[in-house]
C-alpha positions as CSV (number, residue, x, y, z in Angstrom):
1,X,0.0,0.0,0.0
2,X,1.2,3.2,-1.1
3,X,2.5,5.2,1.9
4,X,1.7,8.8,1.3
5,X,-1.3,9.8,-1.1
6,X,-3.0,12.7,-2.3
7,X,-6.3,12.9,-3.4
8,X,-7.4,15.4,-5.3
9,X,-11.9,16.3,-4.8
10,X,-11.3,14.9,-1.2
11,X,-14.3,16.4,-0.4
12,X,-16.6,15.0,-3.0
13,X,-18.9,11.9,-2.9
14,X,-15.8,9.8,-4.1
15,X,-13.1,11.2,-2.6
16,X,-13.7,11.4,0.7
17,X,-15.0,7.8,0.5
18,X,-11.5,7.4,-0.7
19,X,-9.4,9.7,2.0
20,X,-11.2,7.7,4.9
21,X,-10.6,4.3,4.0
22,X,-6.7,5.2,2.7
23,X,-6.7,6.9,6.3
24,X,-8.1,3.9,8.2
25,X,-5.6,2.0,6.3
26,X,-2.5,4.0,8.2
27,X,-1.6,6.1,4.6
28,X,-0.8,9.5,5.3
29,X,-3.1,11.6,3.5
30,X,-3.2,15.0,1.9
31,X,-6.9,15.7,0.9
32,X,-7.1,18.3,-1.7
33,X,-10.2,20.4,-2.7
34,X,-11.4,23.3,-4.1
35,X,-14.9,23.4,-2.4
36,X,-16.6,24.9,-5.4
37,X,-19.5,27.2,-4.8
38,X,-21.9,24.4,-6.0
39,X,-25.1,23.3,-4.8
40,X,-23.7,21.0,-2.0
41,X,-20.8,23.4,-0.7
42,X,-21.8,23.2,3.1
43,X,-21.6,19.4,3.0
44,X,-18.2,19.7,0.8
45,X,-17.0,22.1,3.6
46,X,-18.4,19.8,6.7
47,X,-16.7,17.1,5.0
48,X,-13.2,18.3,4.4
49,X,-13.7,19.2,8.4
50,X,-14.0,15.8,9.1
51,X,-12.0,14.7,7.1
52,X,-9.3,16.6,8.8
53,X,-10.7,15.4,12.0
54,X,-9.5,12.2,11.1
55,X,-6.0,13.1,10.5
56,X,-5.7,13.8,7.1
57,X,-4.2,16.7,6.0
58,X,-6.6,19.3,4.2
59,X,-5.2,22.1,1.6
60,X,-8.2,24.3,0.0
61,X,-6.9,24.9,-3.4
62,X,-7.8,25.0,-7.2
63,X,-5.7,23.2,-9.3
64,X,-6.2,25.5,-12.1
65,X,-4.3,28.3,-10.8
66,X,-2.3,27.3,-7.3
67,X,0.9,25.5,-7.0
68,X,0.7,22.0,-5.9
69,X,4.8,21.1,-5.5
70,X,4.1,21.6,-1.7
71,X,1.6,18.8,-1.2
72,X,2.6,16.7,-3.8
73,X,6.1,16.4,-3.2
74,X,7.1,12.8,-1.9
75,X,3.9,11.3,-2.4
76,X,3.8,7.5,-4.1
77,X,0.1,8.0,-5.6
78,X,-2.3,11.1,-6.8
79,X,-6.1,9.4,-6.6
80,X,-7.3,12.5,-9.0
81,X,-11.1,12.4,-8.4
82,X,-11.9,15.8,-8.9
83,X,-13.5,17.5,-11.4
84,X,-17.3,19.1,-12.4
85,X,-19.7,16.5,-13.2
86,X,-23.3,16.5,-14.1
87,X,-24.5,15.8,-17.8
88,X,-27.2,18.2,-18.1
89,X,-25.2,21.8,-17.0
90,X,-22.4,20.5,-19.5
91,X,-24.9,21.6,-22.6
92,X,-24.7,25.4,-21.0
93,X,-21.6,25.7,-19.1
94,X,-18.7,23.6,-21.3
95,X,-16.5,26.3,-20.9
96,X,-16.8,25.6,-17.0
97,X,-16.2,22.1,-17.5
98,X,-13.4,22.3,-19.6
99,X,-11.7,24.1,-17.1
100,X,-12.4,21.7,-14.0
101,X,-11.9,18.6,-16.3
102,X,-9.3,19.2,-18.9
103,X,-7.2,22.6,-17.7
104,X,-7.1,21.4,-14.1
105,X,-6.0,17.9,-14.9
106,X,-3.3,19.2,-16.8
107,X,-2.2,21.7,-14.8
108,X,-1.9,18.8,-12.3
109,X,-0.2,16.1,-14.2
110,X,2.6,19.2,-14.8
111,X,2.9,19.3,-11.1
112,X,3.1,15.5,-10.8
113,X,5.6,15.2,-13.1
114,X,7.5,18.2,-11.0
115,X,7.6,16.3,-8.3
116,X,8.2,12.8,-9.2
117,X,5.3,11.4,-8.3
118,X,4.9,7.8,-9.9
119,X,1.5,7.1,-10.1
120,X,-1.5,8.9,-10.8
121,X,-5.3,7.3,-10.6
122,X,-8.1,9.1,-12.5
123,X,-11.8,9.1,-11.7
124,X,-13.3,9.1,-15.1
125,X,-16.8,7.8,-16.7
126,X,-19.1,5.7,-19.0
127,X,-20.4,8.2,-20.3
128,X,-17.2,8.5,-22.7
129,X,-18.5,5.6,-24.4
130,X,-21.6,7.3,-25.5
131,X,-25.4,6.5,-26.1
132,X,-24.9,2.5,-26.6
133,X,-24.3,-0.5,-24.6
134,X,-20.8,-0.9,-26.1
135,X,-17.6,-0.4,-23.4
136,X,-13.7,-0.7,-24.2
137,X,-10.9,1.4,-24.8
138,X,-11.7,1.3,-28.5
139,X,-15.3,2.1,-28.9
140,X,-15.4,5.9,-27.3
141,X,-18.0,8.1,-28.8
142,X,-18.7,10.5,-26.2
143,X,-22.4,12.4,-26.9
144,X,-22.4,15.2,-24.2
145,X,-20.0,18.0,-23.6
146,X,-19.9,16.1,-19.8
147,X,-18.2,12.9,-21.7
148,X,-16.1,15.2,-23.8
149,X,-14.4,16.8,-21.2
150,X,-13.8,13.4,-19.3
151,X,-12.6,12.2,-22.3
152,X,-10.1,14.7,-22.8
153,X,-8.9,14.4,-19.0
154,X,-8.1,11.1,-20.3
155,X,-6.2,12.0,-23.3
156,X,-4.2,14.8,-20.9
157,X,-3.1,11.5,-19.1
158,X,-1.9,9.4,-22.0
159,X,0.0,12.2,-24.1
160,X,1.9,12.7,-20.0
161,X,2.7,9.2,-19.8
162,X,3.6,8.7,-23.2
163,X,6.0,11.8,-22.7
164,X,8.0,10.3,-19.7
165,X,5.4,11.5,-17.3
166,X,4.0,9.3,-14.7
167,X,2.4,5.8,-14.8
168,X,-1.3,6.4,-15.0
169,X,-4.8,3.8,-14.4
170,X,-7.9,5.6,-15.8
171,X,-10.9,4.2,-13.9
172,X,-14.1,4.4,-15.8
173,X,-17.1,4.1,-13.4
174,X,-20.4,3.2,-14.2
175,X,-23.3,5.1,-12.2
176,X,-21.8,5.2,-8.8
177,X,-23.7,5.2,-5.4
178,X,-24.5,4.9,-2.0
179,X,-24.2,6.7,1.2
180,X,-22.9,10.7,0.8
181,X,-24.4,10.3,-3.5
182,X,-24.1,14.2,-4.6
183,X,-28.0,15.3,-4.1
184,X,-28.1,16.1,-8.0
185,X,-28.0,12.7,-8.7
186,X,-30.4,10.1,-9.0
187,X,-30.4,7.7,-6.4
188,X,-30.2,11.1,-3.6
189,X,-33.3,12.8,-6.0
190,X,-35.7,9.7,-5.5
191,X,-34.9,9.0,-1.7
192,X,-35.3,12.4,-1.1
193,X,-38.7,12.4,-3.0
194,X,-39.7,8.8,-1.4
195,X,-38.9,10.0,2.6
196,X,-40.9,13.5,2.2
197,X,-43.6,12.9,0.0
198,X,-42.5,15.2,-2.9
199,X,-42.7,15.0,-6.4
200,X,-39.8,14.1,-8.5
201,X,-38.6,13.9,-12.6
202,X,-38.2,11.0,-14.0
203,X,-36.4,11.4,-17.7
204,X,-37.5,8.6,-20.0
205,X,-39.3,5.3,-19.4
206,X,-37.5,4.0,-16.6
207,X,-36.6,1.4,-19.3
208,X,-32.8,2.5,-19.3
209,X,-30.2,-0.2,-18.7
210,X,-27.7,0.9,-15.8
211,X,-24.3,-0.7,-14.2
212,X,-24.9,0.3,-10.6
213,X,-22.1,0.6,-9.0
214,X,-21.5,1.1,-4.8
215,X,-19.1,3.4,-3.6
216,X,-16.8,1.2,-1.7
217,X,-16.1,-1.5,-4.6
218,X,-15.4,2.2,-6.4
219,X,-12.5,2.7,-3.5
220,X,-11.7,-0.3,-3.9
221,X,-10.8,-0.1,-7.3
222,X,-9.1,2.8,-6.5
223,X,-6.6,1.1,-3.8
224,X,-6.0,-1.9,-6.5
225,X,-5.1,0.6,-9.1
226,X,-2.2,2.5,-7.0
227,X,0.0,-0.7,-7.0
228,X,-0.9,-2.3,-10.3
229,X,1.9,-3.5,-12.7
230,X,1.3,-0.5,-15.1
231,X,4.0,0.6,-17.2
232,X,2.7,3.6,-19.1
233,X,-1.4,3.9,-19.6
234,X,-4.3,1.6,-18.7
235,X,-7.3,1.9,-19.4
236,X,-10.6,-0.3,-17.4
237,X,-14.3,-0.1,-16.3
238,X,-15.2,-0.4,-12.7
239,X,-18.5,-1.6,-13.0
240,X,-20.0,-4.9,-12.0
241,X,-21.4,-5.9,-15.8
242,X,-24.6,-6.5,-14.9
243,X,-26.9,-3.9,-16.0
244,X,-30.4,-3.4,-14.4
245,X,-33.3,-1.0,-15.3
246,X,-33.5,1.9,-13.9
247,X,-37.4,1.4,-12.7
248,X,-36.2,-1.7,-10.5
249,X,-34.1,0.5,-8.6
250,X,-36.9,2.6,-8.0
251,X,-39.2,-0.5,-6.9
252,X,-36.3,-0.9,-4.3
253,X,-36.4,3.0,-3.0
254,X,-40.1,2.7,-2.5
255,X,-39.9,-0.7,-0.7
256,X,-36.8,0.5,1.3
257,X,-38.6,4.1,2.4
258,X,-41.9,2.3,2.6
259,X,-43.6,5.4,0.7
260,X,-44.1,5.3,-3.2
261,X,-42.6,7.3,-5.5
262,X,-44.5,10.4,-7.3
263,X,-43.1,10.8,-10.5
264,X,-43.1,12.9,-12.6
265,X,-42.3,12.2,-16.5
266,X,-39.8,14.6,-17.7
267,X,-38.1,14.2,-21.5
268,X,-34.9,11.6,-22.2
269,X,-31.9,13.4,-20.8
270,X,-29.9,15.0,-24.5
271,X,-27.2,12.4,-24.8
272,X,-28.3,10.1,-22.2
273,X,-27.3,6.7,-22.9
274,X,-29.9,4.0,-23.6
275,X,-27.8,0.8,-21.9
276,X,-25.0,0.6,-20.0
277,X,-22.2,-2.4,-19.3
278,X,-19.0,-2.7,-18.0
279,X,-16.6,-5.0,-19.5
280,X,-15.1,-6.4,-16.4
281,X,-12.4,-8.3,-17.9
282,X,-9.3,-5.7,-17.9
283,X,-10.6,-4.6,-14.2
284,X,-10.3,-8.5,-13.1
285,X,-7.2,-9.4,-15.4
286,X,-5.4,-6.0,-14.0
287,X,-6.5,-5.4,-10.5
288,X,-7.9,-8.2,-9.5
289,X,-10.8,-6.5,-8.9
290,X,-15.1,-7.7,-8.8
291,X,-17.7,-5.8,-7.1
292,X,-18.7,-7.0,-4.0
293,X,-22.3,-5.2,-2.9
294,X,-25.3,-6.1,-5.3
295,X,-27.8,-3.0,-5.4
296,X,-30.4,-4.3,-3.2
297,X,-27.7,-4.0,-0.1
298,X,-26.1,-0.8,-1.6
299,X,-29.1,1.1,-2.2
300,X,-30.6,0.0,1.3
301,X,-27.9,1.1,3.1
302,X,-28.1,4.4,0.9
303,X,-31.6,4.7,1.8
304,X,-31.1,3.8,5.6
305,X,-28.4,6.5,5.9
306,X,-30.3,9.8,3.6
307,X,-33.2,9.0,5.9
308,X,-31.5,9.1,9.1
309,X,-30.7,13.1,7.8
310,X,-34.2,13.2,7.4
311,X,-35.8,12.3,10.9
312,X,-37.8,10.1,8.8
313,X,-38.7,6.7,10.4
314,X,-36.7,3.6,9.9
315,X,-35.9,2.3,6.5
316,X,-38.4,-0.9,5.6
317,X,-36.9,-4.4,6.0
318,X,-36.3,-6.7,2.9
319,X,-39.6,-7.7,1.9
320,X,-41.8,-5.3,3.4
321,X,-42.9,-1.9,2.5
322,X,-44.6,0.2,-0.7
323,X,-43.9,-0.9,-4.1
């Protein structure tokens, strides 16, 4: 295990997922953020607190613009999982995403390569692979401005390491969560709706294929990456290959709330892709990695802990409640 790591979005959903387990593990830890004025900023902020609280250290800082020799210097690994994400904003705001995704990541691969660091791990996405089912380093086709600028944080990473620059794993994930989800996204949007009785969108039919995948596999994938035998670029989905609809994740939020769900239909998301699957094989092959929570104990445990926040009463046993 890598003695000394940085993790860049420490504060995020991801991230500090990541900085507590690489801190319960004994690393030393320097937790990086920006805390971007976003929608969630107070629990970014409350976050890096704890995190701190915990014994990691915590620099505020943009990687766009501030030097980063200081907290990168003698580290073994960079875990870079920050960044803007959100599909729908892209289609207004590339500019802003660009610079979080693509300027920021190179910015810090400059000051990885400064310092000596060997190994850099990036948090990218599916949604590179565009609107099919298809995944693989060779079938990219990103469809929104989100997926382009992932993408091209990708791209940052190979031209570095094929210029001398540091080993790198790209880590594509495929629809993360569990407890501490961002509240934009889905899973957080219907357990919020469930617990208090509110109405929420739903875009499309429900129909749409999805790779669910919990948080901790995700660090996990993460920690197996530092030490892989890389040499250069690699490239793998962290994602369990099994896809499931999207409405029988919702029958699972009603039953594990005990309220039903009052949707809303809303249009197909502009881009949005129809199916999504992981092709497991380089994650296994590589880091001997497989997912090990199915999404009936990772969302439960997602809904038991959003409720808790709520006041709301306890979260239905398996079996039991609304459907």
């Amino acid at each position: 295990m890598p003695e000394r790591a940085v993790v860049t979005g420490a504060a995020g959903f991801i991230g500090s997922a990541l900085v507590r387990r690489l801190v319960a593990r004994g690393a030393q830890v320097v937790a990086l953020d920006a805390l971007l004025d976003d929608g969630d900023r107070d629990v970014r902020r409350a976050r890096f607190a704890d995190l701190a609280g915990l014994g990691a250290r915590t620099v505020h800082a943009d990687l766009r613009h501030e030097p980063t020799a200081a907290v990168l210097d003698g580290a073994d690994v960079v875990y870079h999982c920050a960044g803007r994400a959100g599909v729908r904003e892209s289609w207004a705001r590339f500019a802003d995403y660009a610079e979080h995704n693509m300027i920021a990541t190179d910015a810090l691969l400059r000051g990885v390569r400064a310092a000596g660091v060997p190994r850099v791990v990036l948090s990218s996405s599916s949604s590179v692979y565009g609107s099919t089912a298809r995944s693989g380093p060779a079938t990219v086709d990103p469809t929104t401005p989100y997926a382009v600028s992932k993408l091209g944080a990708e791209q940052l990473c190979a031209a570095h390491a094929r210029d001398g620059g540091p080993d790198v794993v790209v880590l594509r994930y495929f629809t993360v969560y569990g407890p501490g989800q961002r509240s934009d996204m889905a899973f957080h949007r219907f357990v919020r709706a469930a617990s208090l009785g509110l109405p929420v969108p739903l875009h499309g039919d429900g129909a749409q294929l999805r790779d669910f995948t919990y948080v901790d596999d995700v660090v996990e994938a993460n920690l197996r990456a530092a030490t892989a035998p890389v040499a250069g670029l690699a490239v793998v989905d962290v994602g369990p290959g099994r896809p499931r609809t999207l409405r029988e994740a919702l029958d699972l939020v009603e039953e594990y709330v005990g309220r039903p769900l009052r949707l809303d239909p809303a249009p197909t998301t502009r881009g949005e892709a129809t199916a999504t699957r992981a092709d497991t094989r380089g994650t296994r092959a590589l880091l001997g990695w497989a997912p090990g929570v199915q999404l009936e104990d990772g969302l439960r445990r997602q809904v038991a802990h959003q409720v808790a926040g709520y006041g709301a009463a306890p979260v239905a046993a398996a079996g039991g409640g609304a459907r």
